[in-house]
ZAMARGU-4260 file (C-alpha; in steps of 0.2 Angstrom, whole numbers, plus 5000, padded with zeros to 4 digits):
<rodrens>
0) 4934/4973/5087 | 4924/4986/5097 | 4910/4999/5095 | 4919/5018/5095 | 4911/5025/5112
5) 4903/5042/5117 | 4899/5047/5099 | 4888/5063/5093 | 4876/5059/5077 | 4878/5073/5063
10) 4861/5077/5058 | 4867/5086/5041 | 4874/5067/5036 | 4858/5063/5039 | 4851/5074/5032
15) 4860/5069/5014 | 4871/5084/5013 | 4888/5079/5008 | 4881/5060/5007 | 4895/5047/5001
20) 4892/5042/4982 | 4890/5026/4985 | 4877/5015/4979 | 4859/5021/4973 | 4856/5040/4982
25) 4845/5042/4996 | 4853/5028/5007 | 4852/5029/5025 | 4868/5037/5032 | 4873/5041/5047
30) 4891/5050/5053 | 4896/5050/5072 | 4909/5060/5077 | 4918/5063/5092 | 4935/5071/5097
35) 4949/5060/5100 | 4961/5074/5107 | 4961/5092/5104 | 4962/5096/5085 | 4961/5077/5082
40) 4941/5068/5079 | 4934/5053/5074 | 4921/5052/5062 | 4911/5035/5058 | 4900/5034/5044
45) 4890/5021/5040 | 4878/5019/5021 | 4867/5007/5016 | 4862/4990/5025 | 4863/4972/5019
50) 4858/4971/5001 | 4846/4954/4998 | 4850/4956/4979 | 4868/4951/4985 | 4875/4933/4985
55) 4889/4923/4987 | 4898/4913/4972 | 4912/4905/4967 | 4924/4913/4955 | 4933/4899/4944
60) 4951/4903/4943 | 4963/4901/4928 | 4972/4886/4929 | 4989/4888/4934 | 4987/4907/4941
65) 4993/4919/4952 | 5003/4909/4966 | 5011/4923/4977 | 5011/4919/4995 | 5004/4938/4997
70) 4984/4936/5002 | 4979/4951/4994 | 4989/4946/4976 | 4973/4944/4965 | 4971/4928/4956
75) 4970/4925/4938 | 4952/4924/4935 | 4948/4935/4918 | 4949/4926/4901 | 4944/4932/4882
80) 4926/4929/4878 | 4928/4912/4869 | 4940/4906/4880 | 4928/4909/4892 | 4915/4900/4885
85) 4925/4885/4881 | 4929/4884/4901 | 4911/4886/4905 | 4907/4871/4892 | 4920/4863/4903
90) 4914/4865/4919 | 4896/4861/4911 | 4902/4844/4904 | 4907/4842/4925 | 4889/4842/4928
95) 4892/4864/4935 | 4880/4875/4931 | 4895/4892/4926 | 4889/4908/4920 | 4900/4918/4910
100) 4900/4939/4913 | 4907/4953/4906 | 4919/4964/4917 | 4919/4980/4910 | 4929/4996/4920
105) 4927/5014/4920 | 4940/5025/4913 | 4951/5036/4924 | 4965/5051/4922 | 4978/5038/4914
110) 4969/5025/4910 | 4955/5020/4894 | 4946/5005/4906 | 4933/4997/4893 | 4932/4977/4894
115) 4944/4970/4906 | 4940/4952/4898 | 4926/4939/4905 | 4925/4930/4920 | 4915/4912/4924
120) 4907/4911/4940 | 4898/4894/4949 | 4883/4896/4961 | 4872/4910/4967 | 4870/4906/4988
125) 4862/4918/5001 | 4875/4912/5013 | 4895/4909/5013 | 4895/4892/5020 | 4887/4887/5006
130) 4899/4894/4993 | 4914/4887/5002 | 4904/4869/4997 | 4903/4872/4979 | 4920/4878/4978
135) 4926/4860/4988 | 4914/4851/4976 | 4925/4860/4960 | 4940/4856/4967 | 4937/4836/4970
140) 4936/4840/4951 | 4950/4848/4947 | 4947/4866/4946 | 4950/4881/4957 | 4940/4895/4964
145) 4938/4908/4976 | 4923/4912/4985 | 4917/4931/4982 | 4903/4941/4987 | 4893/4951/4974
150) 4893/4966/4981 | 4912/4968/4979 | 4910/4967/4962 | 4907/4990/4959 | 4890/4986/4955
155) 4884/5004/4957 | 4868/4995/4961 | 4872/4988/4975 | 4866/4997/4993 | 4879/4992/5006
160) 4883/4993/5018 | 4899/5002/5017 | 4909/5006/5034 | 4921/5021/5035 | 4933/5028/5049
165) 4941/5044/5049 | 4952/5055/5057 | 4953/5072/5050 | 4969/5083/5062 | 4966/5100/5063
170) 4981/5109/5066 | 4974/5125/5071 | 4971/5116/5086 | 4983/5101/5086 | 4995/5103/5100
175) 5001/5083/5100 | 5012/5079/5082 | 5011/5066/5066 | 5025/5054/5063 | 5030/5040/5053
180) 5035/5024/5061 | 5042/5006/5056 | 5048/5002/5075 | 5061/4993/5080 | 5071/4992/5060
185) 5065/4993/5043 | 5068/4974/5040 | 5055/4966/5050 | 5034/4969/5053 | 5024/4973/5064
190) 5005/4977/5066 | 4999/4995/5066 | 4993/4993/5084 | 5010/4987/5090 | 5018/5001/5081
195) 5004/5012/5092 | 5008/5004/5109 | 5026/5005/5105 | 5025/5024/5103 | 5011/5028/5116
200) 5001/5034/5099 | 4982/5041/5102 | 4977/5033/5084 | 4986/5026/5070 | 4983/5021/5053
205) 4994/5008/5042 | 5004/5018/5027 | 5016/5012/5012 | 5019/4995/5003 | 5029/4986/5010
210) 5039/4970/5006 | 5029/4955/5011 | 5035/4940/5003 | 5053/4936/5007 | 5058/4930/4989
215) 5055/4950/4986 | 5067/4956/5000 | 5068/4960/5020 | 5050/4956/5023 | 5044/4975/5032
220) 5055/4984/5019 | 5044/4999/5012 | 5043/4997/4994 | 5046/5015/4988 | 5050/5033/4997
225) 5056/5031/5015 | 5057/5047/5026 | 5057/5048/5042 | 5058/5062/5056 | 5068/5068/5038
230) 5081/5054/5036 | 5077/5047/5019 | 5078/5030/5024 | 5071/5020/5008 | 5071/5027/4990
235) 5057/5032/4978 | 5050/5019/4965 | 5049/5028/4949 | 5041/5045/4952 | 5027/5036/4963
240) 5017/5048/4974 | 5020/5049/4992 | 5011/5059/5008 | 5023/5071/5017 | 5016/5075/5034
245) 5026/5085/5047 | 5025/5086/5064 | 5015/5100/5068 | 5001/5093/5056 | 5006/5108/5045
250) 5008/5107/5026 | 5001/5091/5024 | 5004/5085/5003 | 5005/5071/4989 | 5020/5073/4978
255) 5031/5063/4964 | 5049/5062/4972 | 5063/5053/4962 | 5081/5053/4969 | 5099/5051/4969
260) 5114/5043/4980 | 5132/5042/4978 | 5145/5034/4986 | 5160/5044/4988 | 5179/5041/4991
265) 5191/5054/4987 | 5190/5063/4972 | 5178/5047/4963 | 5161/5044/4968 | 5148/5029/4959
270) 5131/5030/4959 | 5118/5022/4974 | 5105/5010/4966 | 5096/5006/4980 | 5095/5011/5000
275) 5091/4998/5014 | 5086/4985/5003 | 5092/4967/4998 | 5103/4972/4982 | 5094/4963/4965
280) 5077/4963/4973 | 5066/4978/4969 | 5048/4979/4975 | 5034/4987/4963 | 5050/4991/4953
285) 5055/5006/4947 | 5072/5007/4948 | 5086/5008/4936 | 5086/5007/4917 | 5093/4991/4917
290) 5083/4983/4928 | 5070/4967/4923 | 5060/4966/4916 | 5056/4986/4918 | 5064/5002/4922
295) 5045/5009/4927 | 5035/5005/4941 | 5024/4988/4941 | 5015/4985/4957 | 5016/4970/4968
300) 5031/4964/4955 | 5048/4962/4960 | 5061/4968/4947 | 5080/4960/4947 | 5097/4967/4943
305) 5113/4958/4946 | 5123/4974/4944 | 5119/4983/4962 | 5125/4995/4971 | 5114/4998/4990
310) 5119/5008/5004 | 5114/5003/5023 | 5110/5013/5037 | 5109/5008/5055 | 5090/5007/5054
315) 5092/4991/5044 | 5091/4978/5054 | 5103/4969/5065 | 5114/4962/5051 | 5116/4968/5032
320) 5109/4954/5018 | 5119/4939/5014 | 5126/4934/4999 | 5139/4937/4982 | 5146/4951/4980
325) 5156/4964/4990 | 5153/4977/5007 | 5162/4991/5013 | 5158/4993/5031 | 5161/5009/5038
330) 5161/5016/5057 | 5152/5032/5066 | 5166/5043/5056 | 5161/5036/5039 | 5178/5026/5037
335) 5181/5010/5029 | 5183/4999/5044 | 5181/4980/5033 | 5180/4974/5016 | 5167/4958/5018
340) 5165/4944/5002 | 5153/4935/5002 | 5144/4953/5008 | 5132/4951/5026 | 5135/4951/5044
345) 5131/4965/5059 | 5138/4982/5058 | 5148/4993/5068 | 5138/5004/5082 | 5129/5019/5073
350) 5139/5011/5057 | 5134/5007/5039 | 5139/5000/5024 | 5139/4999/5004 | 5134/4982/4995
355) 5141/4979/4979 | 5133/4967/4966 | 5139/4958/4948 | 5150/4971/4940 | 5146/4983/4952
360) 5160/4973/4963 | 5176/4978/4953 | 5168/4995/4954 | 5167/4995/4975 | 5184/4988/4976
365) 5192/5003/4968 | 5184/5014/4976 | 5182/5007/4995 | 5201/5008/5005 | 5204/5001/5022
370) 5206/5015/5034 | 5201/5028/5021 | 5184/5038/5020 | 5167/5031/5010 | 5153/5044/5011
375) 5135/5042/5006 | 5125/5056/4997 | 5108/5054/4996 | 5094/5068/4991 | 5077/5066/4986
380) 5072/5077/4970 | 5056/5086/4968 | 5044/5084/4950 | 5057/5098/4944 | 5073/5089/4948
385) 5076/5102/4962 | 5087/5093/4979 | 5074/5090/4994 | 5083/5091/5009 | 5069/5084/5024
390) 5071/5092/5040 | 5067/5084/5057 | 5050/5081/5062 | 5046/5078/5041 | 5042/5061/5036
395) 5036/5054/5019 | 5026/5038/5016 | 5024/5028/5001 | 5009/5024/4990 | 4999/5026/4975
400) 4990/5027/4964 | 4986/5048/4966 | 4967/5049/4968 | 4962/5068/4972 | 4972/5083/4963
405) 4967/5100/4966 | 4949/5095/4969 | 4949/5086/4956 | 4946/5066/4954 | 4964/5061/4949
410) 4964/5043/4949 | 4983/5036/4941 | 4983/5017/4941 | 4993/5017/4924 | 5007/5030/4928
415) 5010/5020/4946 | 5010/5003/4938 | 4992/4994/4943 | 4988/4992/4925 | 4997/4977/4918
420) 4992/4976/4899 | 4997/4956/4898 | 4985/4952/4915 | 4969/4961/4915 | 4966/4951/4932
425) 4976/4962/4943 | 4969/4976/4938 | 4950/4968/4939 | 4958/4960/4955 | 4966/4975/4964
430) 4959/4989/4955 | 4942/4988/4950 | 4932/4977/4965 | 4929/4981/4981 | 4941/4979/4994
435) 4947/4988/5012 | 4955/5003/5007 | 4966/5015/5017 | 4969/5033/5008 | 4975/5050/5015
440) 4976/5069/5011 | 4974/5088/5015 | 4957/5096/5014 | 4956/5116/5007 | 4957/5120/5027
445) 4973/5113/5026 | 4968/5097/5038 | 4977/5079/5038 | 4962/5067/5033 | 4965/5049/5036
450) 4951/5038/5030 | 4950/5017/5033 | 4937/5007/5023 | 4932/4989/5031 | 4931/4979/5018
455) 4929/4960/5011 | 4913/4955/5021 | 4895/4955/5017 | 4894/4968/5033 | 4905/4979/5024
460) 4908/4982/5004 | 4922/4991/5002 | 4930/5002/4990 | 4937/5000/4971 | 4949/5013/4969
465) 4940/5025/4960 | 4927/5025/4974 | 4939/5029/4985 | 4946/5046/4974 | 4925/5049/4974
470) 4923/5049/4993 | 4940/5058/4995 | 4933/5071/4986 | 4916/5071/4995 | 4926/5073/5012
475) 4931/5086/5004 | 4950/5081/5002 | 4959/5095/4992 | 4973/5079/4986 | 4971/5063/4990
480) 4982/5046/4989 | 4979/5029/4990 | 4992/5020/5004 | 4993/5001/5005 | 4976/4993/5008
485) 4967/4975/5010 | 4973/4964/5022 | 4985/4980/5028 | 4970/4993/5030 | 4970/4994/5050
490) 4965/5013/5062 | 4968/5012/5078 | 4961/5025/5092 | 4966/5024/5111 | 4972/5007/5108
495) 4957/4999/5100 | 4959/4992/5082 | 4942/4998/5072 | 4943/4992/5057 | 4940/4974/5056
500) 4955/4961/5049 | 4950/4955/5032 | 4965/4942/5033 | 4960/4924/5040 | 4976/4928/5053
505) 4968/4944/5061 | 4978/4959/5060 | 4992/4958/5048 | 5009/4964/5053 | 5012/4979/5041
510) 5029/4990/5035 | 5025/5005/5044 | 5012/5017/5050 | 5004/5035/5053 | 5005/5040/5072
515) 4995/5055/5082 | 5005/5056/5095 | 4999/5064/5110 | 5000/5083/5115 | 5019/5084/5125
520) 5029/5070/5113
</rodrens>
């Protein structure tokens, strides 16, 4: 990683004016700013210092918890009270010396917060290595932990240090543009500073969820809205919000698209249930009515249907997803060119196709013809069920949960499925600790405002999500939304990564990204 160079201190930061609420007031902050391009600068703020109250433990894990191969999946770590206390006999009886504590939340737009259960925690270390030995030493006795720092936990208490990057794009002066991309296809990732390079981008910021685990999908497949230079390219999930930026860094907003698609032969048409993803599989669900086990959004879950009917579009990939069920591939001119059981395989230059799934099948077969024309319709819809129709240089980027509204703190965890009523842990997990964070909006001048937080080290805190709506609105963002973040949370400027990896493998490879491009793309 590397220091940000030439950088100008801002003596009203310094001063406290517009200081981030962050721990206790009167930190030391500082803010140093310097232009990246014209209409385009970098701002770093730093609050706080290393807190000596702070200390690493080990946080005991429910037996036979989370298990998803996705590093920023939370584990199951919060039981009831009594529960709680029986475990901490337990690991008493083991010759451990727990402590049971009670995780309480604050509440938010859509969401009570109140106890989120208790948690038992081994050891209180003043270094990490030290922590990683207890937690060995508990699992030689059969129980598992995670090693966490205190001052992830929100403690209000706690002073720091927090580390921030961001870039605000002013397009009064912006002469360069903003796109989207997810480089080469949609199937496959990349890191946010690849996807720079790849474009000769002047900074970047990582954007929407994506699919990460490959039993949820085509690992790089976003998981929700899709636009890009205005082809929608990946559907909504269930009313989540999404950033639209266009290219002239113009009009900047978060807003709730749904949609609609139709495949259409002759004088019938059936309706799309999915776009450039593996049929059955949909990630933070969201989808139809019939989907399991929910129709509404669930974050980090992956719903199932075996009645599916997904469209594909060149920017797929190199070959469709293999498996049962039916494709209708069609050419350049929208004609049915093959009819492929089991469905899979490469398409037809500037091609695409429709997948069939269960009793979708029999559906497909009816309507697809050898030599006869298949169109797909597809439309975003707007909160009012009016047809979006995306223009060229417009591009729309998953995520969630809403945290800024009109100026207002607006933060929706419920609405956009990060509340899970049976498993208080993701939330606690995901939600309410401290971790990287990337977010994005428009200010009231009507600039882009893209904001990183480091995150999971004891030389930077991080953000819970509600810190991250309160030092959106401190920025002064008019709207705000949270993109994907964790491991994912990666800014690049002038092809140095800034933000340092929270993941063990250095930068994670991401869905897609944000891009200032240079003046003249």
């Amino acid at each position: 990683m590397v220091n940000v160079p030439s950088l100008q201190a801002s003596s009203a930061a310094n001063k406290g004016e517009n200081a981030l609420p962050l721990g206790p007031s009167g930190l030391k902050e500082t803010r140093t700013t310097r232009t990246v391009q014209p209409g385009v600068t970098l701002t770093r703020i730093v609050r706080g210092a290393k807190d000596p109250a702070l200390r690493w433990t080990v946080e005991v894990a429910v037996p036979g918890g989370d298990t998803s191969p996705d590093p920023d999946s939370p584990p199951t770590v919060l039981k009831d009270g009594p529960s709680a206390d029986e475990w901490a006999g337990e690991l008493e009886r083991d010759g451990f010396r727990p402590r049971v504590e009670q995780v309480t939340t604050p509440e938010v737009a859509d969401y009570a917060g109140g106890t989120l259960g208790w948690r038992v925690r081994v050891g209180s270390f003043t270094s990490q290595s030290a922590a990683k030995s207890e937690r060995e030493r508990l699992k030689a006795a059969g129980y598992k932990g995670t090693v966490v720092y205190t001052g992830w936990d929100g403690d209000v208490t706690a002073e720091g240090p927090w580390r921030l990057d961001v870039l605000t794009v002013d397009p009064g002066r912006f002469r360069g543009s903003l796109r989207a991309s997810y480089g080469a296809d949609l199937e496959n990732i990349e890191t946010t500073s690849e996807l720079a390079r790849e474009a000769g981008a002047v900074a970047a910021v990582n954007a929407g969820y994506f699919v990460f685990d490959p039993d949820a999908g085509a690992p790089g497949d976003p998981a929700g809205t899709g636009v890009y230079d205005g082809r929608l390219l990946s559907e909504p999930v269930g009313g989540r919000p999404s950033l639209v930026v266009h290219a002239d860094g113009r009009g900047t907003e978060i807003t709730r698209y749904t949609w609609e698609g139709r495949a259409v032969g002759g004088d019938s048409s059936l309706r799309l249930t999915g776009l450039n993803r593996v049929p059955g599989l949909i990630r933070n669900c969201g989808g139809s009515a019939d989907d399991t086990p929910t129709s509404l959004p669930l974050h980090d879950v992956t719903c199932t249907n075996d009645d599916e009917l997904v469209a594909f579009t060149p920017h797929y990939g190199q070959r469709t997803p293999q498996g049962e069920g039916l494709e209708a591939v069609l050419d350049a001119e929208d004609r049915v060119v093959e009819l492929r059981s089991p469905r899979g395989g490469p398409l037809p230059e500037n091609g695409s196709s429709v997948q069939a799934t269960g009793r979708r099948v029999a559906e497909l077969t009816d309507l697809a013809v050898i030599g006869e024309s298949l169109r797909v319709e597809t439309a975003l819809l707007d909160p009012r069920g009016r047809r979006i129709e995306p223009v060229p240089g417009t591009h729309v980027l998953n995520g969630g949960p809403e945290l800024v509204r009109g100026g207002r703190i607006h933060v929706t965890p419920a609405t956009d499925g990060m509340v899970r009523r049976d498993d208080p842990s993701f939330y606690y997990g995901w939600a309410h600790k401290r971790n990287p964070r990337t977010f994005a909006g428009v200010d009231a001048k009507g600039r882009t405002v893209l904001v990183t937080a480091h995150g999971r080290t004891a030389d930077a805190l991080g953000l819970s999500v509600l810190e991250s709506a309160e030092v959106a609105r401190t920025l002064g963002l008019r709207d705000a939304v949270s993109l994907d973040g964790g491991g994912s949370t990666t800014m690049v400027v002038d092809g140095a990564v800034l933000t340092t990896p929270s993941d063990a493998t250095d930068e994670r490879s991401v869905g897609d990204a944000l891009l200032i491009m240079p003046r003249g793309d």
